[in-house]
mmCIF file of the C-alpha atoms, coordinates in Angstrom:
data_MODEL
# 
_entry.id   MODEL 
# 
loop_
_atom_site.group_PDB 
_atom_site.id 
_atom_site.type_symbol 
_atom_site.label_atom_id 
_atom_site.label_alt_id 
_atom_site.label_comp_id 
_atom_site.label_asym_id 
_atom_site.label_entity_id 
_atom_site.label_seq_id 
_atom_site.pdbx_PDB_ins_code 
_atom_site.Cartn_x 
_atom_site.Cartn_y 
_atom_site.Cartn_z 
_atom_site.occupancy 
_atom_site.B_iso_or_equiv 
_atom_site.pdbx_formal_charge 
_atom_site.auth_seq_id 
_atom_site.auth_comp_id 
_atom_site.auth_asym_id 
_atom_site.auth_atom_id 
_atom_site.pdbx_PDB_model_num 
ATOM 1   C CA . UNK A 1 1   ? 68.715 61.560 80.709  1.00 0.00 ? 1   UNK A CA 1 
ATOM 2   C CA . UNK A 1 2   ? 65.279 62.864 81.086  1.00 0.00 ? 2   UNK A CA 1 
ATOM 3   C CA . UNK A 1 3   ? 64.241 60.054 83.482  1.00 0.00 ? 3   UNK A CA 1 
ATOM 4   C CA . UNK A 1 4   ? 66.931 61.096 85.791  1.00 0.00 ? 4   UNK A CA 1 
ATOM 5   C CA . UNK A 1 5   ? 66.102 64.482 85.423  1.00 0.00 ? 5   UNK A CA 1 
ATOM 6   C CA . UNK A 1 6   ? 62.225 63.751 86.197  1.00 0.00 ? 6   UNK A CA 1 
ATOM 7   C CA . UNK A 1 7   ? 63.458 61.510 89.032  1.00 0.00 ? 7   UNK A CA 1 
ATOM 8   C CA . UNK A 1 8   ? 64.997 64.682 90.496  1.00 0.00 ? 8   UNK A CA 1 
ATOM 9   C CA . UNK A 1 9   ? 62.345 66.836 89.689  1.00 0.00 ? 9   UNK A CA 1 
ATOM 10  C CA . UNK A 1 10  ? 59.770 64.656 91.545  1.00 0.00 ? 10  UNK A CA 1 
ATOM 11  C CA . UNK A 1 11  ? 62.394 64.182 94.619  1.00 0.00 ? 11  UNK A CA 1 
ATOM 12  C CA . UNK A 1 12  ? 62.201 68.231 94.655  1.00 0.00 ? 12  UNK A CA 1 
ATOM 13  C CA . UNK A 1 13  ? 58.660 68.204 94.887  1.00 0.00 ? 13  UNK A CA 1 
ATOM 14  C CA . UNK A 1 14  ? 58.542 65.851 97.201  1.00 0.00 ? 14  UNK A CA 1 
ATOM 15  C CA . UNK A 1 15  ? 57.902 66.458 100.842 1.00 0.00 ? 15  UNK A CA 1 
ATOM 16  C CA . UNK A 1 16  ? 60.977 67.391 103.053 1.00 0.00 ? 16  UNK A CA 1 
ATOM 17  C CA . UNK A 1 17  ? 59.632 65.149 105.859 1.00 0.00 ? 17  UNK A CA 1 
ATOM 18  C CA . UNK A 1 18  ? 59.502 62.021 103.640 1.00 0.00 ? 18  UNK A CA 1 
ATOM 19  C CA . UNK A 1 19  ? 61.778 58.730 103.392 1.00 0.00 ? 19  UNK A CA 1 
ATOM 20  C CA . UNK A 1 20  ? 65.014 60.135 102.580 1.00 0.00 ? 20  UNK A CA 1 
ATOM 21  C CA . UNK A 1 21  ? 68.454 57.964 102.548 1.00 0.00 ? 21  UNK A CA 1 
ATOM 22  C CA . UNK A 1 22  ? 70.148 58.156 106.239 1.00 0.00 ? 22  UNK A CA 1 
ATOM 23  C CA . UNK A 1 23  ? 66.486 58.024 107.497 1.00 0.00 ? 23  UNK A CA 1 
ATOM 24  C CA . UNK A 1 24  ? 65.582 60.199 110.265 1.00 0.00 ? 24  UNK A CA 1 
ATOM 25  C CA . UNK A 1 25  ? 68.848 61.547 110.790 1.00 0.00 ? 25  UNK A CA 1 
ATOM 26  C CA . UNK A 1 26  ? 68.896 62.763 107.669 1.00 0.00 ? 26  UNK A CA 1 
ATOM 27  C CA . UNK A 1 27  ? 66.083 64.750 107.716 1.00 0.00 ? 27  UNK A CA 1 
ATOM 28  C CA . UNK A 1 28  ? 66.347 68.677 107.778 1.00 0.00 ? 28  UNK A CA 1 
ATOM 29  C CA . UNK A 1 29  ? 65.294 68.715 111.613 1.00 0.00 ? 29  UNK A CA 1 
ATOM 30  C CA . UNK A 1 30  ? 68.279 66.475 112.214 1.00 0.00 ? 30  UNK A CA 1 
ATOM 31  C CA . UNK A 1 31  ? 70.647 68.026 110.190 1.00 0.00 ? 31  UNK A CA 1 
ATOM 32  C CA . UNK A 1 32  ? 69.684 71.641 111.730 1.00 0.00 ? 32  UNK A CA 1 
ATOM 33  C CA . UNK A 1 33  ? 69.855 69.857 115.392 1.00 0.00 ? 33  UNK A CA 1 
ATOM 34  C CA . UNK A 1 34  ? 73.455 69.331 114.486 1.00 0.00 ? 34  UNK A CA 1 
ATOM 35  C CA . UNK A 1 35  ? 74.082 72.857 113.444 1.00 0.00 ? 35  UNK A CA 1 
ATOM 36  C CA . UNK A 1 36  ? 73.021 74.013 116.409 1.00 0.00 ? 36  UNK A CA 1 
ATOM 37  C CA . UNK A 1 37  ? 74.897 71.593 118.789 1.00 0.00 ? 37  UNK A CA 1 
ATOM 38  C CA . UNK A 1 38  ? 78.158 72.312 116.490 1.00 0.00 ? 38  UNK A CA 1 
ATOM 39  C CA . UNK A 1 39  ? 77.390 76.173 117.119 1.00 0.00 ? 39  UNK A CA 1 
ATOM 40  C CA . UNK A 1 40  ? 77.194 75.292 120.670 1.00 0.00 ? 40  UNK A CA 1 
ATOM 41  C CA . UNK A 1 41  ? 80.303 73.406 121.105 1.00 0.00 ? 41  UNK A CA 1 
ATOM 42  C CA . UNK A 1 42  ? 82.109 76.292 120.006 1.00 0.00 ? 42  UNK A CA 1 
ATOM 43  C CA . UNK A 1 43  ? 80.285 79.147 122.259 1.00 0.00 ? 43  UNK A CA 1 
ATOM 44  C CA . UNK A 1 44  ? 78.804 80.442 118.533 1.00 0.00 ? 44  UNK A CA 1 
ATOM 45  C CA . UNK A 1 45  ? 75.547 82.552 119.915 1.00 0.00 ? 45  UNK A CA 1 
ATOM 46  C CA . UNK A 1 46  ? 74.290 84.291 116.978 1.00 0.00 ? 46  UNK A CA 1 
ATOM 47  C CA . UNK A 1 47  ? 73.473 83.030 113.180 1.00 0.00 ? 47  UNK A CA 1 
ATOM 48  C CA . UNK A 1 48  ? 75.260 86.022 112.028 1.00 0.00 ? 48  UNK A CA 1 
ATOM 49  C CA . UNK A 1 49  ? 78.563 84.818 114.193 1.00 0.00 ? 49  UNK A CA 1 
ATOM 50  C CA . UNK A 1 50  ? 78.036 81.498 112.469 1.00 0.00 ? 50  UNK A CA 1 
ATOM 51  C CA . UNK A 1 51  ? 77.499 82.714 108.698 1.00 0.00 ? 51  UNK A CA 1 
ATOM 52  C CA . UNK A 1 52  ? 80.706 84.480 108.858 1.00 0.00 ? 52  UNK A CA 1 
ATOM 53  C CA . UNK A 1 53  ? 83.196 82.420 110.281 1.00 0.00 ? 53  UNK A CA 1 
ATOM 54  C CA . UNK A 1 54  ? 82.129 80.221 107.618 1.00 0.00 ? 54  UNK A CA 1 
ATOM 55  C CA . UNK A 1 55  ? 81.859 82.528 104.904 1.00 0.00 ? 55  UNK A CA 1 
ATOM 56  C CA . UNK A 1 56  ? 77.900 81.903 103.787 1.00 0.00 ? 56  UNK A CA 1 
ATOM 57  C CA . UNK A 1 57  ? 75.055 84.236 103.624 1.00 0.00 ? 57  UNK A CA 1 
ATOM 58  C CA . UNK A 1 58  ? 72.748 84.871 107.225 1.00 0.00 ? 58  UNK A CA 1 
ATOM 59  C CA . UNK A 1 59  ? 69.433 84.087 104.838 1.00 0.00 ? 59  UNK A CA 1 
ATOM 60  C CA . UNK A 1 60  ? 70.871 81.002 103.787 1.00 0.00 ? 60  UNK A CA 1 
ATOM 61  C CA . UNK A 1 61  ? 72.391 79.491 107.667 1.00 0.00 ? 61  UNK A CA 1 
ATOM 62  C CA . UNK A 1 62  ? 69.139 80.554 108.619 1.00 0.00 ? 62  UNK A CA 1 
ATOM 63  C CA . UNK A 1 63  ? 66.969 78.635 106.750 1.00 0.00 ? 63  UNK A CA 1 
ATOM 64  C CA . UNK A 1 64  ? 69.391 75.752 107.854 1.00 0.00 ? 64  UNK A CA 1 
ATOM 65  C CA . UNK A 1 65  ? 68.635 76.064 111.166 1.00 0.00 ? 65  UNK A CA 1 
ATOM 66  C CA . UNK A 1 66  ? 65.451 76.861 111.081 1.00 0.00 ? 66  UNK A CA 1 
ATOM 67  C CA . UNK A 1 67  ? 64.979 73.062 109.205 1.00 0.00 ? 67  UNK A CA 1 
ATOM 68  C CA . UNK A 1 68  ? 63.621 74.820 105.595 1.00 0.00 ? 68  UNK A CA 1 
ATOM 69  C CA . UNK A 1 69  ? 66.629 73.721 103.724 1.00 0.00 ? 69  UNK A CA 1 
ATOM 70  C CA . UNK A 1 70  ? 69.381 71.283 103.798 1.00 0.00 ? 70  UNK A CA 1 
ATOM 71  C CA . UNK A 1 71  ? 72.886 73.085 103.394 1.00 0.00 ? 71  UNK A CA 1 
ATOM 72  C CA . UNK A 1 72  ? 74.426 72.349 99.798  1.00 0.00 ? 72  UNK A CA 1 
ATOM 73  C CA . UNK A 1 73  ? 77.625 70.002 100.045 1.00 0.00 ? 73  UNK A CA 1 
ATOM 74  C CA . UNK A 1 74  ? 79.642 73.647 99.181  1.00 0.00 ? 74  UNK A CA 1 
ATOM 75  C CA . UNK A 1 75  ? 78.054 74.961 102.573 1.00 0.00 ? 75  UNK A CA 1 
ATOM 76  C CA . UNK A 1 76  ? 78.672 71.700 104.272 1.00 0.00 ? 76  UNK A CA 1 
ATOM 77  C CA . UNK A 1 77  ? 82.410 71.553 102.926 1.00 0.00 ? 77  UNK A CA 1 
ATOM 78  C CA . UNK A 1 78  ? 82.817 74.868 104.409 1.00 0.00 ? 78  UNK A CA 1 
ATOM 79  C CA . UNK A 1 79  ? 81.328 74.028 107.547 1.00 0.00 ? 79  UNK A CA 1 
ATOM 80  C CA . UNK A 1 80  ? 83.695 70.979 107.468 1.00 0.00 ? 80  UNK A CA 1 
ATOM 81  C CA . UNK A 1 81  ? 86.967 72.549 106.898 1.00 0.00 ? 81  UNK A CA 1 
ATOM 82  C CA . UNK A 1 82  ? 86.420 75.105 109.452 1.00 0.00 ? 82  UNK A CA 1 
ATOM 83  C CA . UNK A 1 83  ? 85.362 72.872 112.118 1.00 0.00 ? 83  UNK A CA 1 
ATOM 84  C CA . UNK A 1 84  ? 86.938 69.597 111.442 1.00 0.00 ? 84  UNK A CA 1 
ATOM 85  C CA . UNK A 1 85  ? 83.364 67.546 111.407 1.00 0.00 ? 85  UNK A CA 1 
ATOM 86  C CA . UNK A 1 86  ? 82.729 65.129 108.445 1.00 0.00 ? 86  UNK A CA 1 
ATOM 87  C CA . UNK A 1 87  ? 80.305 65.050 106.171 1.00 0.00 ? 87  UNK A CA 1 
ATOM 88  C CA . UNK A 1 88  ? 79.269 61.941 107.360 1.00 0.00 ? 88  UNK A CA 1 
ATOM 89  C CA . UNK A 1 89  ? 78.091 63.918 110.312 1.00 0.00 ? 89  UNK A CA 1 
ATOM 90  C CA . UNK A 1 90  ? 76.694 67.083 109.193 1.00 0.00 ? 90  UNK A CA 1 
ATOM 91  C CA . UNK A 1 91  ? 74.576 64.747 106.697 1.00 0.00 ? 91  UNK A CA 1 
ATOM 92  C CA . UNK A 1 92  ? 73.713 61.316 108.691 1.00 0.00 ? 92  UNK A CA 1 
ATOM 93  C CA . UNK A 1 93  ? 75.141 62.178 112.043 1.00 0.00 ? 93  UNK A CA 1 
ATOM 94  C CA . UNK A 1 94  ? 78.127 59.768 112.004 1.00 0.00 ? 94  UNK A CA 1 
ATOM 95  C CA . UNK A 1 95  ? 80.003 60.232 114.666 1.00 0.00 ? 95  UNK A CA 1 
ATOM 96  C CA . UNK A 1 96  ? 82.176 57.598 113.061 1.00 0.00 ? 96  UNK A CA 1 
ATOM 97  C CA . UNK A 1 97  ? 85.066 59.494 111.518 1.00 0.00 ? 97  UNK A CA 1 
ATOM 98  C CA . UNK A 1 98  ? 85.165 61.866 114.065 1.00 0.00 ? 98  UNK A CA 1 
ATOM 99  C CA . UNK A 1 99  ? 88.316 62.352 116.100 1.00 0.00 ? 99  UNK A CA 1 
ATOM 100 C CA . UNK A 1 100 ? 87.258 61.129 119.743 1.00 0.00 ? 100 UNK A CA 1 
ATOM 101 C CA . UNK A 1 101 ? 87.851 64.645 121.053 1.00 0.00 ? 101 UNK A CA 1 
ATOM 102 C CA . UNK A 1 102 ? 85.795 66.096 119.092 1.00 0.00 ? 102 UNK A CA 1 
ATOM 103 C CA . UNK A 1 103 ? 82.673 63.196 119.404 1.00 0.00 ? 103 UNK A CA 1 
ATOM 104 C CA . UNK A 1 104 ? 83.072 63.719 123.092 1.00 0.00 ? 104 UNK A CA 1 
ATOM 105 C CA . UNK A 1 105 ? 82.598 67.608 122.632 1.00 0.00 ? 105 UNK A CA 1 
ATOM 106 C CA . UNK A 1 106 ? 79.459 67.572 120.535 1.00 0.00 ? 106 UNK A CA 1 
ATOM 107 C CA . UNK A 1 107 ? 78.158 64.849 122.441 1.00 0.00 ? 107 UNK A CA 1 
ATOM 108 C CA . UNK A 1 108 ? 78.328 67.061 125.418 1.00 0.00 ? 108 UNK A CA 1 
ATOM 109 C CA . UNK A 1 109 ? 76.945 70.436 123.597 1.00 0.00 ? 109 UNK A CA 1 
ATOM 110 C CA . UNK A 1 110 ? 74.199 68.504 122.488 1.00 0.00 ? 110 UNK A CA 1 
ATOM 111 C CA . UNK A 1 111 ? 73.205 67.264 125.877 1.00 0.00 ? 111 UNK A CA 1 
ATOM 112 C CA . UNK A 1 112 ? 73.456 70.468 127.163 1.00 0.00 ? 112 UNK A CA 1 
ATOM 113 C CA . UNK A 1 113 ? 70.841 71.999 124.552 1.00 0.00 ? 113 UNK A CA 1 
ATOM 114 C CA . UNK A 1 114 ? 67.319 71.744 125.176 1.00 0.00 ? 114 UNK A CA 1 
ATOM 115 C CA . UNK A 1 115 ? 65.303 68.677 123.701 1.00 0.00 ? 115 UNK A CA 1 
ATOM 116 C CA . UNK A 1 116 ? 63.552 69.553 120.496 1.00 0.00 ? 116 UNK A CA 1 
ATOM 117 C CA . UNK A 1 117 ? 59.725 70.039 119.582 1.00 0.00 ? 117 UNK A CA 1 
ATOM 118 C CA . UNK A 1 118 ? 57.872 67.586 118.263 1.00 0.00 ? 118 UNK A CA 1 
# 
């Protein structure tokens, strides 16, 4: 038990840009790219809008999309059962499980938002 609790104390510590499972797209610029393009997709303007149609704090879907956090799988279940993505793709970007539709419309909102910084 207390190696696995080290282990996650160290992976706390580490840095948020390091190796992470899922790679790149898991990192928190990728996962708050997604937000975005998922706010996009359905005309959601404001991080306010966004916090309360899915019931979370504005501090919290801020940090989110602002890359300074990664949204706990409560936030992400949310997030899911409100707009019918996966987990797959909030986390990793798998458009996979994703009804066509609804691959065709983020693909589309994402193309349509501007490329980001580096």
């Amino acid at each position: 038990m207390l190696k696995i609790q080290h282990i996650w104390t160290m992976s706390k510590k580490s840095n948020r840009n390091s190796q992470k499972p899922g790679g790149d797209n898991a990192s928190f610029e990728a996962i708050s790219r997604r937000l975005k393009v998922l706010m996009a997709a359905h005309g959601i303007h404001k991080q306010n809008e966004f916090a309360r149609i899915i019931g979370e704090e504005p501090p919290k879907i801020n940090n989110y999309l602002n890359a300074n956090a990664r949204p706990a799988l409560n936030t992400a279940i949310k997030i899911r059962e409100t707009f019918g993505v996966t987990l797959d793709w909030i986390y990793l970007g798998d458009l996979g499980g994703l009804p066509f539709t609804k691959s065709q419309i983020l693909s589309e909102a994402e193309n349509k938002l501007p490329e980001p910084e580096r």
